[in-house]
C-alpha positions in Angstrom: 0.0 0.0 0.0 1.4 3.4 -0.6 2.3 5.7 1.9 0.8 9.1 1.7 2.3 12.0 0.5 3.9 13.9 3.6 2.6 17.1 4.8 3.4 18.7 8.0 0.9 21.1 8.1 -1.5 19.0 8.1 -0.9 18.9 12.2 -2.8 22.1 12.2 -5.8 20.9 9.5 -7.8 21.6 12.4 -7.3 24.9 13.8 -7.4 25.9 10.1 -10.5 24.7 9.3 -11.7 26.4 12.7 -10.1 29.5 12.2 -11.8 29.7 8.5 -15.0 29.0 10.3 -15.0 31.8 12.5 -13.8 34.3 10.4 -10.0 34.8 10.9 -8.5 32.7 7.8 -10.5 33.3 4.6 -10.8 30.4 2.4 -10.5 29.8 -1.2 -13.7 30.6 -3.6 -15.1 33.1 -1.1 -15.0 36.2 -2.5 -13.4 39.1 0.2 -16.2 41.4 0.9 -18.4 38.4 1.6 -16.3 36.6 4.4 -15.7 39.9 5.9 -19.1 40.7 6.2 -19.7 37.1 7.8 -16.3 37.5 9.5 -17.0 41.1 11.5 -21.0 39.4 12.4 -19.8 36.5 14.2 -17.5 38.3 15.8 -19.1 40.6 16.8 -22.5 38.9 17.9 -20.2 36.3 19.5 -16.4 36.7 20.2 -17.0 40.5 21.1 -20.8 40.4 23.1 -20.2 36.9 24.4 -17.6 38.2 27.1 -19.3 41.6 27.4 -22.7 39.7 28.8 -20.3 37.6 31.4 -18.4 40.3 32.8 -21.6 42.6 32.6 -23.1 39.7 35.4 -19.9 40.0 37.7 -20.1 43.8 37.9 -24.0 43.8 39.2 -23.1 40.6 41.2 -22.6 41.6 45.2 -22.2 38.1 46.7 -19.1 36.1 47.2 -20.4 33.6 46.0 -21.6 34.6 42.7 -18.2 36.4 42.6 -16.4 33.4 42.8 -17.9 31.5 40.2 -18.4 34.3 37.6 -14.9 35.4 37.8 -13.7 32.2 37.4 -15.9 32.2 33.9 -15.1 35.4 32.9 -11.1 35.2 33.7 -11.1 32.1 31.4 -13.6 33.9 28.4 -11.3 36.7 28.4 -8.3 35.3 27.9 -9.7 32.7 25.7 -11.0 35.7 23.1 -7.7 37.6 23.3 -5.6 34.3 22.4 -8.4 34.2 19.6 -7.6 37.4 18.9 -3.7 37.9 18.9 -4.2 34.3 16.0 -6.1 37.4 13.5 -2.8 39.4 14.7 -0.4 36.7 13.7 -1.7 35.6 10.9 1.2 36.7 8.1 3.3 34.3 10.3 0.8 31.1 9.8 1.5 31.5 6.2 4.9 31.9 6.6 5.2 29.1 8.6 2.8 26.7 6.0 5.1 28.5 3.1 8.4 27.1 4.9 7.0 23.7 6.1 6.2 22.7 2.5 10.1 23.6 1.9 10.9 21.2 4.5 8.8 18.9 3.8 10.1 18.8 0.0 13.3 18.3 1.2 12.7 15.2 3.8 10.4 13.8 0.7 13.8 14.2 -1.7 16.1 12.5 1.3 13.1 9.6 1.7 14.6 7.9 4.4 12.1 5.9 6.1 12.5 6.7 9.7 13.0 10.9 9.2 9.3 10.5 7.4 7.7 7.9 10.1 8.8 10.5 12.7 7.0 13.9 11.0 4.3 11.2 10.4 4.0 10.8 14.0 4.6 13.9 15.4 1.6 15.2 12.9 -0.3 12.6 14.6 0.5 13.4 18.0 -0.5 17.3 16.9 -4.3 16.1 15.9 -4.9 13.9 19.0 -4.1 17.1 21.0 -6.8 19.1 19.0 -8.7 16.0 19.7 -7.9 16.1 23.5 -8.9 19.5 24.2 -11.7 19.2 22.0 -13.6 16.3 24.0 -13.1 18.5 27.3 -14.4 21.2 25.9 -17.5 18.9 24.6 -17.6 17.8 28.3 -18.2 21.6 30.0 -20.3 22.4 27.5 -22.3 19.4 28.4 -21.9 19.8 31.7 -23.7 23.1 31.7 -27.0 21.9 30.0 -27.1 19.1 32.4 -26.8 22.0 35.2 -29.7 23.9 33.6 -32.1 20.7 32.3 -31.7 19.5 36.5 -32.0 22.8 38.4 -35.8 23.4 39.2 -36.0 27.0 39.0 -34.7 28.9 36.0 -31.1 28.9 35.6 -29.2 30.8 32.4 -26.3 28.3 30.8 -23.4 30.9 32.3 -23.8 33.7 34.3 -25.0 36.6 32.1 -26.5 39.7 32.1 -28.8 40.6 29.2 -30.9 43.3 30.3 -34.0 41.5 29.9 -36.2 40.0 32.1 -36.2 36.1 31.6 -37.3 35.0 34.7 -40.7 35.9 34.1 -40.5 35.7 30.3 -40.7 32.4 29.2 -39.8 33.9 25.5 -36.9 36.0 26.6 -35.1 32.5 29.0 -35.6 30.8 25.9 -34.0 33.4 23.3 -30.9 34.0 25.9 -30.2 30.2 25.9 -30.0 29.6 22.6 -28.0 32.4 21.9 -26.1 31.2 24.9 -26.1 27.8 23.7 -24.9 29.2 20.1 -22.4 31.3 21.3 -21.1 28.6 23.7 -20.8 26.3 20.7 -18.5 28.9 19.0 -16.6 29.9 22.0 -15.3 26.4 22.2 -14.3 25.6 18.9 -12.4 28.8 19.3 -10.6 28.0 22.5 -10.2 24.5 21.3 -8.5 25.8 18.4 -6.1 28.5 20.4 -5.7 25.9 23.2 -4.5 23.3 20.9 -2.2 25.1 17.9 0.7 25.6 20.6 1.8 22.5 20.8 0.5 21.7 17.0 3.5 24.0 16.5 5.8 22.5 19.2 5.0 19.1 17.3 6.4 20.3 13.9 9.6 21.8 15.4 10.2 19.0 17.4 9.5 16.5 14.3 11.7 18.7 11.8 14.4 18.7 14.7 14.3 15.1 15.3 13.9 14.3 11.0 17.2 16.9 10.6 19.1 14.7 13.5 18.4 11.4 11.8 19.9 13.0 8.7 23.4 14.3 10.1 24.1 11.3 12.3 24.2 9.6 8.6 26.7 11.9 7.6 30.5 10.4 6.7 29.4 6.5 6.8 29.2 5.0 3.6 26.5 2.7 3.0 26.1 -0.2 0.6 25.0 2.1 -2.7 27.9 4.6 -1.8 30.2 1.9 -2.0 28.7 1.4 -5.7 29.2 4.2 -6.5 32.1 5.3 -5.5 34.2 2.2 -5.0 38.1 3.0 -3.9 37.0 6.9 -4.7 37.8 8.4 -1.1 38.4 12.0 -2.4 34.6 11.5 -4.2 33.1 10.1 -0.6 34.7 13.0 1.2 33.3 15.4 -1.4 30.2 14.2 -1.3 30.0 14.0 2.2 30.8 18.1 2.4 27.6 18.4 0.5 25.4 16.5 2.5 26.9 18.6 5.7 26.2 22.1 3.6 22.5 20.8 3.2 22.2 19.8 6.5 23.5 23.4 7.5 21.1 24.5 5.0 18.1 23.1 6.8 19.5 24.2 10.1 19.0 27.5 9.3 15.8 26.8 8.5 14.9 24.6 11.7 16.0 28.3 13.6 13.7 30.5 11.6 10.9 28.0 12.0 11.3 28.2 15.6 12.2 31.8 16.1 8.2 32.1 13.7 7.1 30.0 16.6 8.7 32.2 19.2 6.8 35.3 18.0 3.6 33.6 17.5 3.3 31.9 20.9 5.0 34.6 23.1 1.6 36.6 23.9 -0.8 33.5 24.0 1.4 31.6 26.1 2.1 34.0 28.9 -1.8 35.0 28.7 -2.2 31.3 29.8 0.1 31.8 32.5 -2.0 34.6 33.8 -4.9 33.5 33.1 -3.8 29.9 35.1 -2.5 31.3 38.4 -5.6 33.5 38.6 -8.0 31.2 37.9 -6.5 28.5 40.6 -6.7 31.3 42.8 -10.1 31.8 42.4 -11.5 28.0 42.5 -9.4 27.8 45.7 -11.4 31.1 47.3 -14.5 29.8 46.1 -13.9 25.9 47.9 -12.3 27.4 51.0 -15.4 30.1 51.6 -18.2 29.1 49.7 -18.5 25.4 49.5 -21.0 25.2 52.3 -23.2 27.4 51.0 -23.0 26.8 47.3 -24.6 23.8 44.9 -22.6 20.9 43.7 -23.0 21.3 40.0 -21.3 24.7 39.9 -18.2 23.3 42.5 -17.9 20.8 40.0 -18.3 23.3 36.7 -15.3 25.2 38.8 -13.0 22.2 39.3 -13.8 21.0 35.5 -12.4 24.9 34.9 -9.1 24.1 37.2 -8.3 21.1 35.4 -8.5 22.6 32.3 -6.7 25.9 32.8 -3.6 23.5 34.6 -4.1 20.8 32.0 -3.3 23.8 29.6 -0.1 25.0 31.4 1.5 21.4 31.4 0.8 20.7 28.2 1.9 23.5 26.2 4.8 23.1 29.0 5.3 19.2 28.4 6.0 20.1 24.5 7.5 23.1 24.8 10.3 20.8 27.0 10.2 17.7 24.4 11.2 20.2 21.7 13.9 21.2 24.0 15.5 17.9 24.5 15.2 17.4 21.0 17.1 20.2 20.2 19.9 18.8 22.5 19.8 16.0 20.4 20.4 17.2 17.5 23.1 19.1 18.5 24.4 15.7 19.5 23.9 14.5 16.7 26.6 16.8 14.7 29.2 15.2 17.3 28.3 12.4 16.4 28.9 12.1 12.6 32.0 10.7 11.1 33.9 14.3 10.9 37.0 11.9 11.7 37.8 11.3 7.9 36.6 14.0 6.5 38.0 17.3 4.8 39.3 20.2 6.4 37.1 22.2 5.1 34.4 20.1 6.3 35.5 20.2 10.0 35.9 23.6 9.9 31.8 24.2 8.8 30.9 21.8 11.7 33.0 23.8 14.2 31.2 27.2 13.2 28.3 24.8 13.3 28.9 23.5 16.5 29.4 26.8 18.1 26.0 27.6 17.1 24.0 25.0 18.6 25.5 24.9 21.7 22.6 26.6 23.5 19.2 24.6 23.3 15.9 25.8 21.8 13.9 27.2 24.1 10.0 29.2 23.5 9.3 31.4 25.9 5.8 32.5 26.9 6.3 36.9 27.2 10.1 36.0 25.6 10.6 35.6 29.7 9.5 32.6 30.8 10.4 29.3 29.2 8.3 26.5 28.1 9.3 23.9 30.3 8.7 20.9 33.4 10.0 23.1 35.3 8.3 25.8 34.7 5.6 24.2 35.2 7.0 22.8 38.5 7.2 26.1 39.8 3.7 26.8 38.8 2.2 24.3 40.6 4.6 25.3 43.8 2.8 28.5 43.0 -0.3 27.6 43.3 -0.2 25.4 46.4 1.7 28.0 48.2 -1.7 30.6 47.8 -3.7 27.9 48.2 -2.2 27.1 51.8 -2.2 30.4 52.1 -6.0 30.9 51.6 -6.2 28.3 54.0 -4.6 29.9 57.4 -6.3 33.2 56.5 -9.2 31.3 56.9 
């Protein structure tokens, strides 16, 4: 059976086909003034009034209670719809990035060694089961929350809103406001699906160029069975050839580091916004279990800890990829050590020096070009966290 055709960017097919959905990415045969119109409605009646309604509710709420749960909602909205947002800013980077993986790719389908094209092939896999992942929890809340409303015996909106209208007396008005909750919810979290999900889509494709690019130097300098064909007794044509295949492998160096520093800019802003958006959220759960547990109905506790899980879920995985690509990247520069430089040219040891010296520091992204992707960031994180959660609990 044939294998089919390689294509890196397919790891973000996805988040693509989302972000066309919701207006950010125009497809093909949809003529400009058209999607905008549709691009600036949904936005508008969603993305934009959507948040509005939310944070509306928490400025007229007075309880702690309500405080407590509607921040946590509104914290995570908010952040969600500016990550949506800075994707519309970034967007001349997405192309550049799908423009240079199909360079890449190109040249890994012209090399066609097996394992370099098994390991894009998984980590474009490994990028969809993540879109996948945080797709099915975001199916989850949203169920969650029309279980909460279908069970409760007095009227009860899907989120905490304020509308201006008076739906508890209105039958017509509660059922308006929940299915333009119910819409807008829908489109909320294909959205933060998307912008959860495309960090470590892109952490993927680094790390699966990185680890193609290592597979391809560690070949450098040993002759296999059709270079000794070839080139039988011809050492000074071996050596020669060899330089080449270490200038290519430069060559796609270079473009390894511009993929990554595209990366870099794109997921500077949304990453540290998850940061943020983490601590404060954790903080809030833990305010609202300590205080208001007692007093407060089991559906929204669990609505809150379904939001804690995710927000942390989202810290250690953009963290868990952000360190694979970094250990990667220590392999590769391995990986120049550890091709046979013994027998080759000067010239050619003196590229792989220069080289060497390059590589010496890992690839690192860092969320606000501060604060690197890493376990251990997210180890300190979680330090964070448990130190205001104890101490939460001697103020108490």
């Amino acid at each position: 059976m044939e294998e089919p055709k390689l294509d890196t960017h397919s790891a973000v097919y996805y988040h693509w086909r989302v972000w066309e959905l919701t207006g950010l990415m125009r497809p093909r045969g949809i003529s400009r003034w058209a999607y905008r119109l549709y691009s600036v409605t949904i936005n508008l009646v969603v993305t934009l009034l959507f948040p509005l309604s939310l944070l509306a509710r928490l400025l007229f709420t007075t309880n702690l209670a309500g405080i407590c749960e509607n921040l946590t909602i509104t914290i995570t909205d908010i952040v969600a719809n500016l990550k949506f947002a800075n994707v519309y800013l970034v967007r001349s980077q997405l192309y550049e990035i799908r423009s240079l993986l199909r360079r890449m790719d190109d040249r890994a389908r012209r090399v066609g060694d097996p394992e370099e094209l098994a390991a894009l092939r998984r980590e474009v896999d490994i990028a969809q089961g993540s879109f996948r992942t945080f797709g099915w929890i975001f199916v989850f809340g949203t169920t969650l929350s029309c279980i909460r409303v279908i069970i409760r015996p007095d009227r009860e909106l899907l989120y905490p809103a304020w509308f201006g209208l008076d739906w508890m007396h209105s039958t017509r008005n509660y059922v308006l406001i929940n299915i333009y909750q119910l819409f807008g919810l829908a489109v909320q979290a294909i959205q933060n699906c998307a912008s959860d999900s495309y960090p470590p889509a892109f952490l993927c494709l680094l790390t699966g160029h990185m680890r193609a690019l290592e597979l391809r130097v560690r070949r450098i300098g040993y002759r296999d069975a059709r270079d000794r064909e070839h080139f039988p007794g011809d050492y000074e044509v071996w050596q020669e050839q060899s330089y080449e295949q270490l200038i290519e492998c430069i060559r796609d160096l270079r473009r390894v580091h511009r993929l990554r520093r595209i990366i870099q800019r794109i997921l500077a802003v949304p990453c540290m916004a998850q940061f943020a958006c983490s601590a404060a959220v954790q903080c809030t759960v833990a305010m609202h279990f300590l205080y208001m547990a007692d007093d407060h109905d089991l559906t929204a506790m669990i609505i809150s800890i379904v939001f804690f899980t995710a927000v942390t879920l989202e810290v250690f995985v953009i963290c868990f990829f952000g360190d694979r690509m970094r250990t990667q990247s220590e392999a590769l520069c391995d990986a120049f050590y550890a091709c046979n430089w013994v027998d080759q040219l000067p010239k050619f040891k003196r590229e792989l020096l220069f080289t060497l010296a390059r590589t010496q520091r890992p690839s690192l992204i860092f969320a606000g070009n501060y604060i690197a992707l890493s376990l251990e960031t997210f180890e300190q994180v979680m330090r964070f966290t448990y130190s205001a959660f104890t101490l939460l609990l001697r103020a108490k």
